[in-house]
Backbone as a printed PyTorch tensor [residue, N CA C, xyz], in Angstrom:
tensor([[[   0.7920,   -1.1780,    0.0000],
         [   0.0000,    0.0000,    0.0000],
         [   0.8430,    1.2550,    0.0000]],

        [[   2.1310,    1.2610,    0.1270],
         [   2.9540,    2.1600,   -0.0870],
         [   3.0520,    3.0890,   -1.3500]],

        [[   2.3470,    2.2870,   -2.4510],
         [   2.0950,    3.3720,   -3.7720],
         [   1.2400,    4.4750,   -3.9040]],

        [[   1.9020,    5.3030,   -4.5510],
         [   0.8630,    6.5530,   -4.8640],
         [  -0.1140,    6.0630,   -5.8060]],

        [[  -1.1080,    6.2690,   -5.5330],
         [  -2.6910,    5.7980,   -6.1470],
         [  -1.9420,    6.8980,   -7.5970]],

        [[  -1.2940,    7.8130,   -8.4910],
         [  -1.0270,    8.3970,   -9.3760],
         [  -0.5730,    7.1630,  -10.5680]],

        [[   0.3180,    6.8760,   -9.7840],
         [   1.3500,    5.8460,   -9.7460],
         [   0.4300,    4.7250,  -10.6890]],

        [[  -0.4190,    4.1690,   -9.4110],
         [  -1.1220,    2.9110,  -10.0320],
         [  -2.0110,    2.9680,  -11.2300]],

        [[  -2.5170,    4.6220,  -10.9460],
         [  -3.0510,    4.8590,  -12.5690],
         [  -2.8610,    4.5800,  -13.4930]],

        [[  -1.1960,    5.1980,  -13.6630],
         [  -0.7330,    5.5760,  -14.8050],
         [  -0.1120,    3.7160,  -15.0990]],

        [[   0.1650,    3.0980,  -14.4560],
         [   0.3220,    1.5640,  -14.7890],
         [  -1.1430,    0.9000,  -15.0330]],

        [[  -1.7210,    1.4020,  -14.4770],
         [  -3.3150,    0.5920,  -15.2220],
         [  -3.6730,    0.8960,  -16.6320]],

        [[  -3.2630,    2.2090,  -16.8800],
         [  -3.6720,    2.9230,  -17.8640],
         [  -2.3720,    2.2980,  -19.1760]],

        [[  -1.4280,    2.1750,  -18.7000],
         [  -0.8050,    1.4980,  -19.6350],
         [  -0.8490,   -0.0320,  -19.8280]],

        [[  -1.1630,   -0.8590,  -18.8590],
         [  -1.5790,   -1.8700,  -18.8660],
         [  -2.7860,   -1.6880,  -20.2990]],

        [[  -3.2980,   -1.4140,  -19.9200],
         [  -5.0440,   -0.9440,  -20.7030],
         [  -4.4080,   -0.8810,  -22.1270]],

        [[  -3.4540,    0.1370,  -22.1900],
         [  -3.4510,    0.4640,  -23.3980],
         [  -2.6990,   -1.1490,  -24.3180]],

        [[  -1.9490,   -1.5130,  -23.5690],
         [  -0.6630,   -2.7620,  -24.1000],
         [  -2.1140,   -4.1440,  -24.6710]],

        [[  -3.0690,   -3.8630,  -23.9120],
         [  -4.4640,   -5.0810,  -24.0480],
         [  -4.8710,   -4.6630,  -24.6870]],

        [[  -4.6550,   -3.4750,  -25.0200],
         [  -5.6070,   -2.9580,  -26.3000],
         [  -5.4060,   -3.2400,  -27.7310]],

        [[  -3.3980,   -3.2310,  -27.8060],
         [  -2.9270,   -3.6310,  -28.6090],
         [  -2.5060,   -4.6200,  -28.7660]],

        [[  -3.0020,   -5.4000,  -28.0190],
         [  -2.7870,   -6.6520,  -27.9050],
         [  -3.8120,   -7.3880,  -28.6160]],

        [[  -5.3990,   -7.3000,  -28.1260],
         [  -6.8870,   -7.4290,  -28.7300],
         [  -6.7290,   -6.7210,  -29.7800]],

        [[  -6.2430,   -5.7720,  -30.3400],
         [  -6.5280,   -5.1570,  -31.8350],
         [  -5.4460,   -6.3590,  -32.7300]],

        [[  -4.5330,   -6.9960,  -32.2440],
         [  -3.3540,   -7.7250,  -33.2470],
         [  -4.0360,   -9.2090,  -33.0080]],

        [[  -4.6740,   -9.4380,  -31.8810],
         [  -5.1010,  -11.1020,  -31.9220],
         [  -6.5170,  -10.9500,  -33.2320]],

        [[  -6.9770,   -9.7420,  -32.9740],
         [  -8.0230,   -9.4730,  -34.0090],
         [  -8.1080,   -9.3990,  -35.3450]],

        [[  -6.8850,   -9.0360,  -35.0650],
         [  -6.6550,   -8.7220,  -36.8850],
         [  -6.5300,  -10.3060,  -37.4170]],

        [[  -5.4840,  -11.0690,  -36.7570],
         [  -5.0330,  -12.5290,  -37.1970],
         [  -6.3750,  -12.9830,  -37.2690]],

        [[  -7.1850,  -12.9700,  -36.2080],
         [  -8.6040,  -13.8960,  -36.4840],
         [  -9.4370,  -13.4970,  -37.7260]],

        [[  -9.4590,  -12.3020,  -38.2760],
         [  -9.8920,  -11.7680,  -38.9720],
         [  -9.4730,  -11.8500,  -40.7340]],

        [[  -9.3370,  -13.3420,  -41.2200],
         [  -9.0230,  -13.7570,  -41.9440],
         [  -9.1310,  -13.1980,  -43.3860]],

        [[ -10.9360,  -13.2380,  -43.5060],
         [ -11.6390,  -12.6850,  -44.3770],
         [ -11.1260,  -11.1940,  -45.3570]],

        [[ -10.3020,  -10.4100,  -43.9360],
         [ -10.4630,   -9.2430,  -44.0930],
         [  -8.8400,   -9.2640,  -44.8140]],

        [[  -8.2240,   -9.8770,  -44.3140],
         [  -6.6630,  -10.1450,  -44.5180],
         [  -6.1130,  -10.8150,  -46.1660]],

        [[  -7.3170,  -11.6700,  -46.3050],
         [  -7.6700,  -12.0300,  -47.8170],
         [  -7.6830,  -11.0450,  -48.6070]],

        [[  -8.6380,  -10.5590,  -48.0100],
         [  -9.0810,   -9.2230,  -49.2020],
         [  -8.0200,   -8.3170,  -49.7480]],

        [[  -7.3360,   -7.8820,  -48.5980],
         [  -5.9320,   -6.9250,  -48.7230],
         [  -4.9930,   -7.8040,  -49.5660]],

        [[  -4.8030,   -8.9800,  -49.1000],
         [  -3.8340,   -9.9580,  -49.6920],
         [  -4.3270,   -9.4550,  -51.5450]],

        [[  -5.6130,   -9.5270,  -52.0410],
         [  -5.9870,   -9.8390,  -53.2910],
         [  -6.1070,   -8.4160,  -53.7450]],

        [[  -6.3100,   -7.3560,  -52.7490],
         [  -6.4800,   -6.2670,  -53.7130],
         [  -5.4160,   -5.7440,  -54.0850]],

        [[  -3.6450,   -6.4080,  -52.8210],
         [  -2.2940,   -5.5540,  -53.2490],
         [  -1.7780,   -6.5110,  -54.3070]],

        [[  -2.3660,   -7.8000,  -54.8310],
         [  -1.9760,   -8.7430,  -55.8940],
         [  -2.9790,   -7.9720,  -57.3060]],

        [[  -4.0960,   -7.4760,  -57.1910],
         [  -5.2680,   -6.7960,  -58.2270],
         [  -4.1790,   -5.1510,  -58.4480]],

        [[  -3.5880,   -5.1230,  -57.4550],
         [  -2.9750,   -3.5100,  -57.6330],
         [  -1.8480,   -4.3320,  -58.4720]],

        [[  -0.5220,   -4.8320,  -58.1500],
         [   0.2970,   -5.1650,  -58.5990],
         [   0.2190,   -5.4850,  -60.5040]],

        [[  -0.9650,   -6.5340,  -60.3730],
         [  -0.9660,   -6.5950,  -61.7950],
         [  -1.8550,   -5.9600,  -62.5730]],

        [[  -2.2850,   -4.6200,  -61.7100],
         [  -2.5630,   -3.4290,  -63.1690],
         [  -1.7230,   -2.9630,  -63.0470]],

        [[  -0.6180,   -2.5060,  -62.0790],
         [   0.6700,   -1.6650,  -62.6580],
         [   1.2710,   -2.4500,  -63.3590]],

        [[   1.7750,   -3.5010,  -63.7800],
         [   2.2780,   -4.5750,  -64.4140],
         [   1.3590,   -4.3870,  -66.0470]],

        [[   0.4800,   -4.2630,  -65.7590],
         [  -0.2420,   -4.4290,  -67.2890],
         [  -0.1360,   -2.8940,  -67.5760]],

        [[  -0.7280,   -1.8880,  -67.3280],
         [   0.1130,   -0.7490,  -67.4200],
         [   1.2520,   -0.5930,  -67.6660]],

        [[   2.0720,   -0.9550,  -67.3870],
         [   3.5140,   -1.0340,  -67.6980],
         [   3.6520,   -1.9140,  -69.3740]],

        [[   3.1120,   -2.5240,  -69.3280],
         [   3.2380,   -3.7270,  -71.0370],
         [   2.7080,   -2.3310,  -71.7710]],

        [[   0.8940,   -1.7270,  -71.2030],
         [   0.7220,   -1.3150,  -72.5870],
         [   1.4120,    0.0760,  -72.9650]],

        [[   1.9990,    0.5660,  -72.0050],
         [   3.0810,    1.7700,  -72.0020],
         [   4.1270,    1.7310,  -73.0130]],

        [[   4.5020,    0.1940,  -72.6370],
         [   5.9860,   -0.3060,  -73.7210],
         [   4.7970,   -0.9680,  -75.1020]],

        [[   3.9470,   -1.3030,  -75.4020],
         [   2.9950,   -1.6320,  -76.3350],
         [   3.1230,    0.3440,  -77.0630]],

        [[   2.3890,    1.0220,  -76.6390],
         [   2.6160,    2.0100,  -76.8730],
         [   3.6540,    2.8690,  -77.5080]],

        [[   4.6830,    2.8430,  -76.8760],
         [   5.8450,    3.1890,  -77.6200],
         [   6.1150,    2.2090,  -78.7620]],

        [[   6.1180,    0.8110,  -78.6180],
         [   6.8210,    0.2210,  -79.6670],
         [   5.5010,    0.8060,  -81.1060]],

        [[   4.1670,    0.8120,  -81.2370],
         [   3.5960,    1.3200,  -82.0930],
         [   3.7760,    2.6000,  -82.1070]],

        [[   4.4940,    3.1640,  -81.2900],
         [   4.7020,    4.7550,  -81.9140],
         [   6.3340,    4.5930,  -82.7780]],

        [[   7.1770,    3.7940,  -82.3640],
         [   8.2850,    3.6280,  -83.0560],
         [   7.8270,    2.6780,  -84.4740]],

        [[   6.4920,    1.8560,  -84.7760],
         [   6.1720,    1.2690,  -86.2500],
         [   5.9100,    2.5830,  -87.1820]],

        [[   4.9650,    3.4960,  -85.9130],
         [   4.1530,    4.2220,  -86.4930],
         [   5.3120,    5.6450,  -87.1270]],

        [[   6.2550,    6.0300,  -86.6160],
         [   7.4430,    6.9570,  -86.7480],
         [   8.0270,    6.0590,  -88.1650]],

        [[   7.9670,    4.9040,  -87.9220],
         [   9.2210,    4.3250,  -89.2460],
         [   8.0980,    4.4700,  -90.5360]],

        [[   6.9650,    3.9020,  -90.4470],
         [   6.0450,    3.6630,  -91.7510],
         [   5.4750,    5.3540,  -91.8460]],

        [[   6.2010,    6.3950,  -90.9610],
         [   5.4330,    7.7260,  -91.7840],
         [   6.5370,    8.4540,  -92.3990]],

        [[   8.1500,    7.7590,  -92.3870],
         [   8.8740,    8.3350,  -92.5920],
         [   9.0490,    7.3430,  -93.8940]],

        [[   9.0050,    6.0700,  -94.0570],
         [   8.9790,    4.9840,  -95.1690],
         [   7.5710,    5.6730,  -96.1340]],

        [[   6.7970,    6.1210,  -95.2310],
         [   5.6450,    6.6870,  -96.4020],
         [   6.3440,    7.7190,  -97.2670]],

        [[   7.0590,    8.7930,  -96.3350],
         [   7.6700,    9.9610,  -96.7490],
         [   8.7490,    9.9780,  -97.8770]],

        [[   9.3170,    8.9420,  -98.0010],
         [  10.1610,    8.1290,  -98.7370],
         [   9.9540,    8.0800, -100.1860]],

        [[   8.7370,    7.0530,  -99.6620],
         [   7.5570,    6.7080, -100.8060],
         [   7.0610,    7.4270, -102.0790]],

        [[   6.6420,    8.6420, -100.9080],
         [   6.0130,    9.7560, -101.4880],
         [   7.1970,   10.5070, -102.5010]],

        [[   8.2790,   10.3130, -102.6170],
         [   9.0790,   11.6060, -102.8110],
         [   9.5090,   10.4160, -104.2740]],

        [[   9.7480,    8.9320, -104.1410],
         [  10.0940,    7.9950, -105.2040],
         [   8.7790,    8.3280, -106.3490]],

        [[   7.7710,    8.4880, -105.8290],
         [   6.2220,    8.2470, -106.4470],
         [   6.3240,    9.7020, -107.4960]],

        [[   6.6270,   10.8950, -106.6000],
         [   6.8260,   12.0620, -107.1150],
         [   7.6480,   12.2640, -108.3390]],

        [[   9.0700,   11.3020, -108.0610],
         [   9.7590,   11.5310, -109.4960],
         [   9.1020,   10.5860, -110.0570]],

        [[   8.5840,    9.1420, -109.8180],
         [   8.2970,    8.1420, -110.8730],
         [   7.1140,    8.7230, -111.8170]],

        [[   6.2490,   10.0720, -111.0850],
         [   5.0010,    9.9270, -112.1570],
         [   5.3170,   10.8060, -112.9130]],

        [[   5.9350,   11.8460, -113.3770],
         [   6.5940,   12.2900, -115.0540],
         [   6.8260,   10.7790, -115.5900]],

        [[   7.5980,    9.7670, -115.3400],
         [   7.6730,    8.7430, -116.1570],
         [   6.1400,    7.6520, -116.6730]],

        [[   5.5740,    8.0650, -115.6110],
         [   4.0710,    6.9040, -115.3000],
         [   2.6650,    7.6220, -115.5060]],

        [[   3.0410,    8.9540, -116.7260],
         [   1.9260,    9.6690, -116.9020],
         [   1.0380,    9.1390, -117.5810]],

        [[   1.4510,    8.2760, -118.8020],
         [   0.7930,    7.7120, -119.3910],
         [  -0.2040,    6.2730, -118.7880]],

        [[   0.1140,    6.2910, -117.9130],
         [  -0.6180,    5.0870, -117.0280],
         [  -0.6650,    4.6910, -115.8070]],

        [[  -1.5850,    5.6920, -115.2990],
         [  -1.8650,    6.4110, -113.9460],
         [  -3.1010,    4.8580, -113.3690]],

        [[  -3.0130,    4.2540, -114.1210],
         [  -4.0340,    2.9510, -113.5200],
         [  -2.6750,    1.7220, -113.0470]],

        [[  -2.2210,    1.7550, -113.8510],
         [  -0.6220,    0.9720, -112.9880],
         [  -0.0610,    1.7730, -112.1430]],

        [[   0.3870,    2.4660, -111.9210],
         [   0.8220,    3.4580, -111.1460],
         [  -0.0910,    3.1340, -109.8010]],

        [[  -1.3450,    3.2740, -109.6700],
         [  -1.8560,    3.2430, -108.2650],
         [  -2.0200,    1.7070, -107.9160]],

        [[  -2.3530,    0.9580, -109.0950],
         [  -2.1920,   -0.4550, -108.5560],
         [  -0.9310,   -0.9960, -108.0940]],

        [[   0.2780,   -0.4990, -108.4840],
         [   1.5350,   -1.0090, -108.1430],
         [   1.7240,   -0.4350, -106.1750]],

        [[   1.1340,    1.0710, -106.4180],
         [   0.8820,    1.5690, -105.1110],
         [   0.4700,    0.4920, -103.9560]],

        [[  -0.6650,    0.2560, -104.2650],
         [  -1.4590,   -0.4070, -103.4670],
         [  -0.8980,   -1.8330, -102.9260]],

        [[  -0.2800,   -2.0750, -104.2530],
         [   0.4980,   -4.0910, -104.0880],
         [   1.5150,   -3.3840, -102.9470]],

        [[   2.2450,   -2.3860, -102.9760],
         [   3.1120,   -2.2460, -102.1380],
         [   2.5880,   -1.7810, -101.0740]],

        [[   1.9350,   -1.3510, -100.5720],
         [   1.3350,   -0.8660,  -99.3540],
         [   0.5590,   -2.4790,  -98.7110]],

        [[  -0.0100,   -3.3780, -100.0160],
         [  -0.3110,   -4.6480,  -98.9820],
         [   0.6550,   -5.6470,  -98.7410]],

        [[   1.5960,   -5.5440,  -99.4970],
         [   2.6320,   -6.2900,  -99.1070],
         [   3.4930,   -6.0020,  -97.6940]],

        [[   3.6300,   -4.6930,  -97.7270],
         [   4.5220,   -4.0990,  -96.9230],
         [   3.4250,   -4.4930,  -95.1950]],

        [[   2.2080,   -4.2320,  -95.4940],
         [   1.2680,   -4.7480,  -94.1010],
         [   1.5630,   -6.8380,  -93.8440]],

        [[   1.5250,   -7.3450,  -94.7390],
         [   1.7740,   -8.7700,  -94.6040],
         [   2.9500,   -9.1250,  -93.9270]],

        [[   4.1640,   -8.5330,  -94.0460],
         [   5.7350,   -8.7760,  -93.7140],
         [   5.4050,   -8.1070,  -92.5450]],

        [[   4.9300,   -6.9150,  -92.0830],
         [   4.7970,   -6.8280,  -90.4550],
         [   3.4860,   -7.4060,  -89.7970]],

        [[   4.2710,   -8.4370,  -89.3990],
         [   2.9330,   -9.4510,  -88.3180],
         [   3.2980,   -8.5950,  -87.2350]],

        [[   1.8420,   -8.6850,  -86.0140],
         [   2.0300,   -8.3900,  -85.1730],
         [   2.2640,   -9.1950,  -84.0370]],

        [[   2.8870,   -8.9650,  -82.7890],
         [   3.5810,   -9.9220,  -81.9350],
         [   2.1850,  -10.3000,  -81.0390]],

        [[   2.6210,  -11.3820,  -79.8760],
         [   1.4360,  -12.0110,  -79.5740],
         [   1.1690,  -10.5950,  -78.3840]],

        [[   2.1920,  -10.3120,  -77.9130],
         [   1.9390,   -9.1840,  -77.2400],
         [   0.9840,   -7.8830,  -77.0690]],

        [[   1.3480,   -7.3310,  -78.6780],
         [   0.7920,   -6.9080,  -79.1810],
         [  -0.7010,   -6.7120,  -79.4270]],

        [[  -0.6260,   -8.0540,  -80.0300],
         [  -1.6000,   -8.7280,  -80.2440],
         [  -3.1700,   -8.7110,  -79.2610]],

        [[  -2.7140,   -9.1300,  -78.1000],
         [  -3.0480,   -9.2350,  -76.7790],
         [  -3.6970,   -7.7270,  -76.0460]],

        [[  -2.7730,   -7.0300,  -76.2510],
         [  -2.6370,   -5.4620,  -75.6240],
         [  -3.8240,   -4.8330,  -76.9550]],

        [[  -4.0060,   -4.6310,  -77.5960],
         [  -4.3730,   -4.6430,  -78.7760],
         [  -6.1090,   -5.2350,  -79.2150]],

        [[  -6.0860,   -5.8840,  -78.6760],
         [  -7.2500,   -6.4390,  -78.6200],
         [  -8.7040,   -6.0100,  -78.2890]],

        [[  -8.4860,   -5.4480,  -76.8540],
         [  -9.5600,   -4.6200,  -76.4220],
         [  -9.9920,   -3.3770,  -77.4600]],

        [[  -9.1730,   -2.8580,  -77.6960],
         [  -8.7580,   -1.6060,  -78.6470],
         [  -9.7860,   -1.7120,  -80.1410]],

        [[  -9.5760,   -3.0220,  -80.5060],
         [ -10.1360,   -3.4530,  -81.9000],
         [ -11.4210,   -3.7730,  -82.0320]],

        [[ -11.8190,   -4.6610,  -80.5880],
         [ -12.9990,   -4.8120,  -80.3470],
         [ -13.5530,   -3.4540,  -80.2820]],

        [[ -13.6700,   -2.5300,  -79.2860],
         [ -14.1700,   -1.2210,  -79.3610],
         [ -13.9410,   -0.4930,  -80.7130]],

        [[ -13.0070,   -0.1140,  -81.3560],
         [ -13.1670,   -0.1820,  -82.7720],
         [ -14.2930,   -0.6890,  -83.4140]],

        [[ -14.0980,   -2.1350,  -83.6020],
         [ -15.3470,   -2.9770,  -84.8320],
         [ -16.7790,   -2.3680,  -83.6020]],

        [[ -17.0420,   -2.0190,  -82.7150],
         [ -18.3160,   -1.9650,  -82.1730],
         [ -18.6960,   -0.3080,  -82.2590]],

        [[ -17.8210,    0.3880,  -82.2080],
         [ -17.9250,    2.2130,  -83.3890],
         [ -18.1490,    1.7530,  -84.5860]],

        [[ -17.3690,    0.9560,  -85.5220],
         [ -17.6590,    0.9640,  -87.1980],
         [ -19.4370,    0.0250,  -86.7520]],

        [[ -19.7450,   -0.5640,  -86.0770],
         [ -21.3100,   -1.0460,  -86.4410],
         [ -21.6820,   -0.2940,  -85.8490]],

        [[ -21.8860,    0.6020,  -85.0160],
         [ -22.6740,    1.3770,  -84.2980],
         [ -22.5800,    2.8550,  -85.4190]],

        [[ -21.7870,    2.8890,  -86.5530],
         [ -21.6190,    3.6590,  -87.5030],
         [ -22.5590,    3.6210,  -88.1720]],

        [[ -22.4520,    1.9430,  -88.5700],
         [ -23.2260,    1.4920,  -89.2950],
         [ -24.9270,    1.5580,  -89.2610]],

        [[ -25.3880,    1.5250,  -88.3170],
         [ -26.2000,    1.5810,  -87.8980],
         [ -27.2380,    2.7940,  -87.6560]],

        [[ -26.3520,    3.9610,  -87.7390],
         [ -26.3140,    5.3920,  -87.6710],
         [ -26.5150,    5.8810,  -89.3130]],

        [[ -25.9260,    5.3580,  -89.6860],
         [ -25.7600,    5.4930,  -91.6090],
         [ -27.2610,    4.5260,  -91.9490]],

        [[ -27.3880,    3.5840,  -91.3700],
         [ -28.7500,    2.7200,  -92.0190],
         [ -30.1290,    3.8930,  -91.1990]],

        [[ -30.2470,    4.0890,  -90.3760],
         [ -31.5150,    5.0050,  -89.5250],
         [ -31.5300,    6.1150,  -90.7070]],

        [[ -30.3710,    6.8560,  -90.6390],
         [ -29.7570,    8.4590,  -91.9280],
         [ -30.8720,    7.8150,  -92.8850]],

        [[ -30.3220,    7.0150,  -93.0660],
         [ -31.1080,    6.3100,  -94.6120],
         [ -32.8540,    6.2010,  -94.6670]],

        [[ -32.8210,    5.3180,  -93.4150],
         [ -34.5160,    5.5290,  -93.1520],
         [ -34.9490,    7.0960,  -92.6080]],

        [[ -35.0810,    7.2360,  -92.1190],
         [ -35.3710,    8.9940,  -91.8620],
         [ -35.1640,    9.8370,  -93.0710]],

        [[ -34.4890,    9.6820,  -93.5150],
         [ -34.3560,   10.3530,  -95.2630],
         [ -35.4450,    9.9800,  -95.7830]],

        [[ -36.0950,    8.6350,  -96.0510],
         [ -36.6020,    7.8300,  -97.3840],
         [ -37.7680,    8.0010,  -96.6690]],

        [[ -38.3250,    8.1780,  -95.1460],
         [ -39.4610,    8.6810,  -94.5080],
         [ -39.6530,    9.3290,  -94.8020]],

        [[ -38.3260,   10.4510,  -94.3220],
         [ -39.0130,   12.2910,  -94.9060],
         [ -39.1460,   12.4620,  -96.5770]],

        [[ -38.7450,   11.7460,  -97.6400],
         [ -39.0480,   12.1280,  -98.8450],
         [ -40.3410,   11.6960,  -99.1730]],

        [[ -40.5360,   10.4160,  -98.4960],
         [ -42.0180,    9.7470,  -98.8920],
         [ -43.0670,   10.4110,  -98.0350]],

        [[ -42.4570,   11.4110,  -96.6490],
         [ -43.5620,   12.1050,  -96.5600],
         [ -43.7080,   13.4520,  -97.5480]],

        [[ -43.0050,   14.0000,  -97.9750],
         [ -42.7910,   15.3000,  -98.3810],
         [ -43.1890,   14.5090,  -99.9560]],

        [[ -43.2310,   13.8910, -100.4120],
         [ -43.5050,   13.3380, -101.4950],
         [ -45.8400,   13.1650, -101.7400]],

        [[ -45.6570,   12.8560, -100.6350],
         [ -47.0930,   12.5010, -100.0380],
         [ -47.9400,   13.8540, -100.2080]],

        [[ -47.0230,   14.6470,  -99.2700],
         [ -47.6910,   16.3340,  -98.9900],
         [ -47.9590,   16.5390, -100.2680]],

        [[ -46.9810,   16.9130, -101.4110],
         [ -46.8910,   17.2440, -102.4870],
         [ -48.0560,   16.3480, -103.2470]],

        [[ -48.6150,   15.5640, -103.3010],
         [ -49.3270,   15.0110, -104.1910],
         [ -50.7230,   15.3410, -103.0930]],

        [[ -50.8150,   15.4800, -102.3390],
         [ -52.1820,   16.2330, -101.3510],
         [ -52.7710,   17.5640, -102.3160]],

        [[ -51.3590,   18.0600, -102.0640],
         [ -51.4340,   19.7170, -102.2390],
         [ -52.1210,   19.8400, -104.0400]],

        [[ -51.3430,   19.1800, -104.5990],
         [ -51.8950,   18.7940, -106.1190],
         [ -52.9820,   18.5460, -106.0470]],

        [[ -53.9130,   17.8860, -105.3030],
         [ -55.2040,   16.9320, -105.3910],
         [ -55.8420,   18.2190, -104.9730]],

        [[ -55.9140,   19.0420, -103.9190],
         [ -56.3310,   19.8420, -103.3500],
         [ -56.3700,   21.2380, -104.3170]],

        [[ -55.5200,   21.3260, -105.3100],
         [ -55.2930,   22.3990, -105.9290],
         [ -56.4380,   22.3660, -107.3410]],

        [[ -56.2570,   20.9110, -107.5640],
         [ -56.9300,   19.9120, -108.8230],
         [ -58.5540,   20.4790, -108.7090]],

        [[ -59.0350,   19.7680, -107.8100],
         [ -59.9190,   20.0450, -106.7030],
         [ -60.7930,   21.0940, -107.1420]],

        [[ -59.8730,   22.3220, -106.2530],
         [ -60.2920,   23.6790, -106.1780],
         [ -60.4740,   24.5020, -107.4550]],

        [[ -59.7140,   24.0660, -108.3400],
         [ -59.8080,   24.5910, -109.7100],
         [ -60.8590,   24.2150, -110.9920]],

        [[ -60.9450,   22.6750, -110.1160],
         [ -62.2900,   21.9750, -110.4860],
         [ -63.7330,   22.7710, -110.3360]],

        [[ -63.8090,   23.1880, -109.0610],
         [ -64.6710,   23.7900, -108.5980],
         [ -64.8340,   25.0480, -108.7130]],

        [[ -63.9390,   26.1510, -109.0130],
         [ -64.0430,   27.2530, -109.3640],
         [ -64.0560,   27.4230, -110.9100]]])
């Protein structure tokens, strides 16, 4: 009984606190569920920076195809320039020879599986704009061929009505 009751406080109070952190760390371990989750969301983080990282280097390497085939175009362009004084007379070979070389030159660059891969999502969204284009261009079409066949309609009213009136007067 010789202690200052201050004394015993301040050791209860740290006692208290050491159980506290003690029950918050036995808690966490029991708390499996929760430990999973973290486990899977710093493995879900890891491999989008990881895939981020591919399509970064995906990226550059099509900006380095895309730098060589505008400077190989540039090339192109300047061979094409002197060849057509020679190729005036036959400007239908001339663009077909064009063309063989422009599909040839796409055949010899395959793309890597990488690529390929990274690339993919990209194309899909692509082909689903060109039909959703499509689709936009077919409505254009109906709404046109509506409004002419109505305005077509009016016009033969207005005639009947005019027919009509002239009949009668």
């Amino acid at each position: 009984m010789g202690q200052d009751p201050d004394e015993i406080r301040r050791q209860i109070e740290a006692t208290r606190e050491r159980i506290g952190e003690t029950a918050d760390a036995i808690g966490y371990k029991a708390d499996v569920p929760s430990r999973v989750r973290e486990n899977i969301a710093d493995r879900v983080d890891g491999v989008k920076e990881t895939i981020l990282d591919r399509v970064g280097g995906i990226r550059d390497t099509i900006g380095g195809h895309v730098d060589t085939i505008a400077g190989a175009t540039a090339d192109a362009t300047d061979n094409v320039r002197g060849a057509t004084s020679k190729v005036i007379g036959n400007p239908l070979g001339l663009a077909i020879g064009a063309w063989s070389v422009g599909f040839l030159a796409g055949l010899l660059m395959p793309m890597s599986e990488l690529e390929e891969r990274g690339l993919s999502p990209i194309r899909d969204r692509i082909e689903q704009s060109v039909q959703d284009a499509d689709l936009i261009e077919r409505g254009k079409r109906v709404i046109h061929s509506a409004t002419q066949a109505a305005a077509d309609s009016a016009r033969d009213e207005i005639d009947d009505v005019r027919s009509a009136s002239e009949a009668q007067a």
